[in-house]
C-alpha positions as CSV (number, residue, x, y, z in Angstrom):
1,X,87.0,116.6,78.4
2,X,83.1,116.3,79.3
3,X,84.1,116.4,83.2
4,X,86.6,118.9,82.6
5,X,84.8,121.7,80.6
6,X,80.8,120.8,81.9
7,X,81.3,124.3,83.6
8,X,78.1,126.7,82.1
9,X,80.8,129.0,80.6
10,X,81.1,127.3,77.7
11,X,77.6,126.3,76.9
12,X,76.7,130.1,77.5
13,X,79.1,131.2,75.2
14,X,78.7,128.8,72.4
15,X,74.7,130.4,72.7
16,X,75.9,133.9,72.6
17,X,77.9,132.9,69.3
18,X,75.4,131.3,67.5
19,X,72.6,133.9,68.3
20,X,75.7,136.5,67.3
21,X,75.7,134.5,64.1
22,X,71.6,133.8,63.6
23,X,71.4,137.7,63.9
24,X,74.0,138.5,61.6
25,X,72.3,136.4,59.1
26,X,69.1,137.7,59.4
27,X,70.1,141.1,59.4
28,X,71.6,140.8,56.6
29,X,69.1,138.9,54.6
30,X,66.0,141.6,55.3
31,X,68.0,144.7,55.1
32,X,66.6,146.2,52.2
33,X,62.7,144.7,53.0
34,X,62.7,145.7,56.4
35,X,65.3,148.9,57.8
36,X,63.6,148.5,61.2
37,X,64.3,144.7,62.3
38,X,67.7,145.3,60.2
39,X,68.9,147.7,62.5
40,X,67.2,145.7,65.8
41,X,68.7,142.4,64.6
42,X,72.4,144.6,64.1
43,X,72.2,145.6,67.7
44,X,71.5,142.2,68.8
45,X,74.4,141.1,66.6
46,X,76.7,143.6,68.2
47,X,76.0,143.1,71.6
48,X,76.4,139.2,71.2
49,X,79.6,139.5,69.7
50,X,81.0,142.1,72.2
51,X,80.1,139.3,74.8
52,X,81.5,136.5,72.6
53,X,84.7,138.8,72.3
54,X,85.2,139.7,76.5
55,X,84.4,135.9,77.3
56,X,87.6,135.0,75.7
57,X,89.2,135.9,78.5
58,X,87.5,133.8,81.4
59,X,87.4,131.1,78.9
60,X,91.1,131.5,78.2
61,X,92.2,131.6,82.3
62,X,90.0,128.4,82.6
63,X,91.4,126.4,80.0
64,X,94.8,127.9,81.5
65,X,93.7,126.4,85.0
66,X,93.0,123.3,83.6
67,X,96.5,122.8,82.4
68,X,97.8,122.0,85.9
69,X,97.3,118.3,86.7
70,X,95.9,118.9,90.5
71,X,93.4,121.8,89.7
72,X,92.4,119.6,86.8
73,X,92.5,116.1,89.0
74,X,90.2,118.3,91.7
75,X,87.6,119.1,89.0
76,X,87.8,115.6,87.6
77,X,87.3,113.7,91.1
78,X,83.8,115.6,91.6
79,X,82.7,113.0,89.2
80,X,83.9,110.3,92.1
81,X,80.9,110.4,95.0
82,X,78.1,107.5,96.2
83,X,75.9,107.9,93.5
84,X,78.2,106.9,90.5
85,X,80.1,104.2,92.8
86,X,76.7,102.8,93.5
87,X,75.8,102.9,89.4
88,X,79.3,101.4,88.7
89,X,78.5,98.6,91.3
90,X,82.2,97.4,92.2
91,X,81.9,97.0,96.0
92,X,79.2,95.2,98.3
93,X,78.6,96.3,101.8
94,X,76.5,93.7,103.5
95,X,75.3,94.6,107.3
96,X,74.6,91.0,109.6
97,X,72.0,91.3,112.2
98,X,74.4,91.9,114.9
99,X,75.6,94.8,113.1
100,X,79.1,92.8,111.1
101,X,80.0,94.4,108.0
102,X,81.1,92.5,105.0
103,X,82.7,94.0,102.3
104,X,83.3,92.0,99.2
105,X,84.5,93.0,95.4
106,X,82.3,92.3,91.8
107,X,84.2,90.4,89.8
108,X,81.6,91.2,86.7
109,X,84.3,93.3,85.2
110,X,82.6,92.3,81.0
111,X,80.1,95.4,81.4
112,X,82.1,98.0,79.4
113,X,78.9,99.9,79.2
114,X,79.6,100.7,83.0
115,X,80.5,104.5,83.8
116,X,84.2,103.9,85.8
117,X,84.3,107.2,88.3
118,X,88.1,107.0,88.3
119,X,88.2,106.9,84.2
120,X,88.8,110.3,83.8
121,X,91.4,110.9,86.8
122,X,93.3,107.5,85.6
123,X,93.9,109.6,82.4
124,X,95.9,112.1,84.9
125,X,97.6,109.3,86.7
126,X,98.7,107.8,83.2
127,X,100.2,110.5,82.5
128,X,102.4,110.9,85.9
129,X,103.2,107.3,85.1
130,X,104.9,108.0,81.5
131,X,106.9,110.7,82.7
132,X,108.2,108.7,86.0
133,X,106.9,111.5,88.0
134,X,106.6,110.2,91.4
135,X,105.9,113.5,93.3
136,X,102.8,114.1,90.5
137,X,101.8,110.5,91.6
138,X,101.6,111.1,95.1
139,X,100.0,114.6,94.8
140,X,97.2,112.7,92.7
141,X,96.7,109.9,95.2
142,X,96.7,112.4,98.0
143,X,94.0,114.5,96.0
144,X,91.8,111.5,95.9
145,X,91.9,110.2,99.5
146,X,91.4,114.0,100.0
147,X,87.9,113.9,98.1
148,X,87.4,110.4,99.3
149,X,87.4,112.0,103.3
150,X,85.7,114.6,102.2
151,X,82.5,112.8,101.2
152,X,83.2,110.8,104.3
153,X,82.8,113.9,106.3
154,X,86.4,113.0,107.7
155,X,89.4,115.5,108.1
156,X,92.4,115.5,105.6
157,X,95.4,117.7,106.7
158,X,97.4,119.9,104.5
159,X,100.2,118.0,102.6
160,X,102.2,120.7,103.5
161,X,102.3,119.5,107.5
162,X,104.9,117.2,108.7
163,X,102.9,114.0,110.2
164,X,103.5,115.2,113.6
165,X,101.6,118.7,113.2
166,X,98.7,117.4,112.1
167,X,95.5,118.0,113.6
168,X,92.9,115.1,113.2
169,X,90.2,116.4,114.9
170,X,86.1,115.2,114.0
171,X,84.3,117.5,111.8
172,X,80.8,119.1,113.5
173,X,78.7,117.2,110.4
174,X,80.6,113.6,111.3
175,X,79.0,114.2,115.0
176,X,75.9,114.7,113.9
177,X,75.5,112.7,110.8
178,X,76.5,108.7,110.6
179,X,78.4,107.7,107.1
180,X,75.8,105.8,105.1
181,X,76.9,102.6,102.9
182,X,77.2,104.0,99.9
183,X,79.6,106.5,100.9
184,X,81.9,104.1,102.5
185,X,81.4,101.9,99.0
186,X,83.2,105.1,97.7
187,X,86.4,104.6,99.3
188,X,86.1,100.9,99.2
189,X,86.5,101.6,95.7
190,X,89.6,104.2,95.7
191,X,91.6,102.3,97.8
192,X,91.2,99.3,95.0
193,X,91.7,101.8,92.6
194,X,95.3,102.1,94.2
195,X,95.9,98.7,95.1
196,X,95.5,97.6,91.4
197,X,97.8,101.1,90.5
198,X,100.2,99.8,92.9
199,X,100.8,96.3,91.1
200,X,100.7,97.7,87.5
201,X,103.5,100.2,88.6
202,X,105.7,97.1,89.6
203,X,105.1,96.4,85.7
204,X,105.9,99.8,84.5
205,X,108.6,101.1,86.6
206,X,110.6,97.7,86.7
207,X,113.0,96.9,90.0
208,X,111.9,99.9,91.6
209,X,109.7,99.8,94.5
210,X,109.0,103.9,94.6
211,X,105.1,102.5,93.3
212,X,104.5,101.2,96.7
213,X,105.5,104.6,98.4
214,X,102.8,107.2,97.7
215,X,100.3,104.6,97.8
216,X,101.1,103.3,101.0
217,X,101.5,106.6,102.8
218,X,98.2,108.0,101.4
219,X,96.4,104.9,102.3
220,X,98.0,105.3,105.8
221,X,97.6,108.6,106.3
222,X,93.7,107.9,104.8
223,X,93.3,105.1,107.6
224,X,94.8,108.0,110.5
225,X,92.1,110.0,109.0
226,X,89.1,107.9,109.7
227,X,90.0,107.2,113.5
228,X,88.5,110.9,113.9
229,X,85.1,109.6,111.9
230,X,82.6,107.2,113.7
231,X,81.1,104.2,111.6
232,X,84.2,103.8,109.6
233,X,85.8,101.3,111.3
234,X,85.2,98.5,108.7
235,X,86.9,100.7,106.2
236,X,89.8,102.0,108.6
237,X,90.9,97.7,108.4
238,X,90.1,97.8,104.8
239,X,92.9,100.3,103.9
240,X,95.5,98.6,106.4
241,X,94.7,95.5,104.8
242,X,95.0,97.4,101.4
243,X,98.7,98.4,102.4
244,X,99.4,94.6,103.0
245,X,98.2,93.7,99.7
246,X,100.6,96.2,98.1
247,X,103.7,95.3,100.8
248,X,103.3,91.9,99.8
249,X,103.0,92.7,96.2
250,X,106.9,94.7,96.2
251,X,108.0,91.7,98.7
252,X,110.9,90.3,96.1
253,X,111.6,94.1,95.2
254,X,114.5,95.5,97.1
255,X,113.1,98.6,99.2
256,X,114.5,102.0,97.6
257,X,114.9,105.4,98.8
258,X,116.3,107.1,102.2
259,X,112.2,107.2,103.1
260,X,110.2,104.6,104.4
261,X,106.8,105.8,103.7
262,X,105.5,102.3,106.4
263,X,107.2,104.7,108.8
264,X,103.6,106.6,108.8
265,X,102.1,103.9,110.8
266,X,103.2,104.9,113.7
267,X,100.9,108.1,113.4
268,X,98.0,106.1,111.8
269,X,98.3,103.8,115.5
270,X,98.6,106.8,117.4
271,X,95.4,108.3,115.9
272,X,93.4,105.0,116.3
273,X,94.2,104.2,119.8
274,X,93.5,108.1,120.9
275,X,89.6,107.2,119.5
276,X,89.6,103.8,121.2
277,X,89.7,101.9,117.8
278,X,91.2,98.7,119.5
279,X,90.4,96.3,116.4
280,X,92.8,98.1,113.7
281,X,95.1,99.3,116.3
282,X,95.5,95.5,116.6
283,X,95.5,94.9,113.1
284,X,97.9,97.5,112.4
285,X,100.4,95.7,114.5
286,X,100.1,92.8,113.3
287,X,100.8,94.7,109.8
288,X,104.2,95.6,110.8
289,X,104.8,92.0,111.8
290,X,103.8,90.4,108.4
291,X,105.9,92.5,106.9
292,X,108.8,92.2,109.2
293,X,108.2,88.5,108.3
294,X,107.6,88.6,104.3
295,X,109.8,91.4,103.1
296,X,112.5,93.6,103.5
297,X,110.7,97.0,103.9
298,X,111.3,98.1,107.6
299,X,114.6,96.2,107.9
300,X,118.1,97.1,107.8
301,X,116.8,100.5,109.4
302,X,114.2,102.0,107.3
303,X,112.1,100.9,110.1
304,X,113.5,102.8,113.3
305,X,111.5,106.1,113.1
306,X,108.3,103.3,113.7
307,X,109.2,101.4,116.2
308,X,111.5,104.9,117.8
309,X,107.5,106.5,118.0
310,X,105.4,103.5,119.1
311,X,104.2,103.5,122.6
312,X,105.9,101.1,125.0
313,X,102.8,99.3,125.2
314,X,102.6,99.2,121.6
315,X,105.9,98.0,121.5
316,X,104.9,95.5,123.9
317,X,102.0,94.3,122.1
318,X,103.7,93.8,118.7
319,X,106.3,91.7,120.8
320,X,103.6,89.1,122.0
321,X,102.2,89.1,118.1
322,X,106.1,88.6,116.9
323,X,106.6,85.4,119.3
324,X,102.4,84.2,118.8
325,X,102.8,85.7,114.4
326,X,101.9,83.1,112.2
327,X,99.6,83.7,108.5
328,X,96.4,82.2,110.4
329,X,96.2,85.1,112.9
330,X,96.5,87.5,109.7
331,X,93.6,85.4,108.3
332,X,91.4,85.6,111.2
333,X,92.0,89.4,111.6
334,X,91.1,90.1,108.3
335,X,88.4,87.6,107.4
336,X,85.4,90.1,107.6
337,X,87.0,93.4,106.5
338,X,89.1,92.0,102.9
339,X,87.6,92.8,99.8
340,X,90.7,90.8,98.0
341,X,90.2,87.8,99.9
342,X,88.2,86.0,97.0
């Protein structure tokens, strides 16, 4: 409710009330001493509540708009950006002298004094949760790797485009302007926001795997995203390795719905090796062969639409990792750039 209502509308009217109020009182106390401030202190009274009265209505559209759960999760998410991530103090970005990022997760999770960013939008995603509302799920994670992209300075396409109209294209600020480490600490922590939603929702939701779905195609559509944005490579493997994290997680859960939301992949490879980001075009294919290997997720066709749309020399390429796969060369792909690893 602080995040939600810290708009000056309320605070302004709450003032006009009680100066309404203190004038009313006044007025009525010194009426007979003093006819002159009586009738000053009346008009005061009058105007305030006349703007008391006519600011029902903004306040009543507002709490109206606040109703819905993705105008309320957009207000809510201004409270996610560097500087409470940085205060909060989950994720550590360390840079090596030949320019190697580290990332690595706090596991210092006793300070309950700690301000979580996400507190307030978890409330909203709680609430999707109870009701079994998938499609409220997804448009909440897509509203936060929208905010996430936007403090990244990366593009986010309409939900409302099929994957094949979109338009990933660099922003004139990302040319001009290189993503600092606290900002990519930001989506660091979102996209461990969602994998930790993703293996609670195995909990709540039981033998169904539909958890795994929005999460995964946000994260993959996030990680498409980022090919457009220079300097965040390291976080580009961070979310494919976050969608291993949760494909493993739903491995012994048989795959449900006509959708395969992996299927995305294909775009998120298309948009990295158009921006020449060989390393996660690499570790996305070897994605798709860990989980070709662990689970059941692109099998049985829910995978054709991926491997119909990958490029004959990406089909080539995951080939050579299919006959070469083994869990080392996941290791040793993802040995700088996983958070979970510890």
């Amino acid at each position: 409710m602080r995040i939600l209502y810290r708009d000056q509308t309320f605070p302004t009217v709450v003032a006009a009330l009680v100066i309404t109020l203190t004038a009313s009182i006044l007025g009525l106390a010194i009426r007979s001493s003093d006819m002159m401030w009586s009738g000053r202190l009346a008009c005061i009274a009058l105007v305030g509540c006349l703007f008391v009265t006519w600011s029902a209505v903004p306040i009543s559209m507002l709490a109206y708009e606040n109703m819905r759960p993705d105008t309320a999760a957009k207000k809510i998410l201004q409270d996610l950006n560097a500087n409470t991530v940085a205060r909060y103090g989950l994720v550590d970005i360390l840079r090596g002298e030949t320019g190697q990022v580290t990332i690595s997760l706090r596991s210092d999770g006793l300070d309950y004094s700690r301000h979580d960013p996400l507190r307030a939008f978890h409330e909203l995603v709680q609430q999707a949760i109870l009701a079994k509302d998938r499609l409220l799920l997804g448009n909440l994670l897509s509203l936060l790797f929208e905010r996430v992209a936007k403090i990244l300075d990366a593009p986010w396409p309409s939900d409302s485009l099929a994957s094949a109209d979109w338009r990933i294209r660099a922003k004139i600020r990302s040319r001009i302007r290189f993503p600092q480490d606290d900002q990519l600490a930001v989506a660091v922590h979102a996209l461990h926001y969602v994998v930790r939603l993703a293996r609670n929702l195995k909990r709540d939701w039981g033998s169904l795997d539909v958890g795994r779905h929005s999460a995964e195609y946000n994260i993959a559509k996030f990680a498409a995203c980022l090919a457009a944005r220079h300097g965040t490579e390291a976080i580009g493997s961070v979310a494919l390795t976050a969608i291993a994290r949760i494909s493993l997680e739903y491995k012994d859960i048989t795959p449900y719905g006509r959708v395969e939301p992996l299927n995305l992949l294909s775009r998120t490879i298309r948009a990295l090796d158009a921006s020449n980001r060989s390393t996660e075009v690499s570790l996305a294919l070897s994605l798709i062969a860990l989980i070709e290997c662990n689970t059941k997720q692109l099998s049985d066709g829910r995978g054709d639409p991926l491997y119909a749309t990958l490029t004959p020399e990406h089909t080539m390429r995951l080939d050579a990792i299919r006959r070469d796969w083994g869990e080392e060369l996941w290791k040793s792909k993802i040995k700088d750039v996983d958070p979970w690893r510890a």
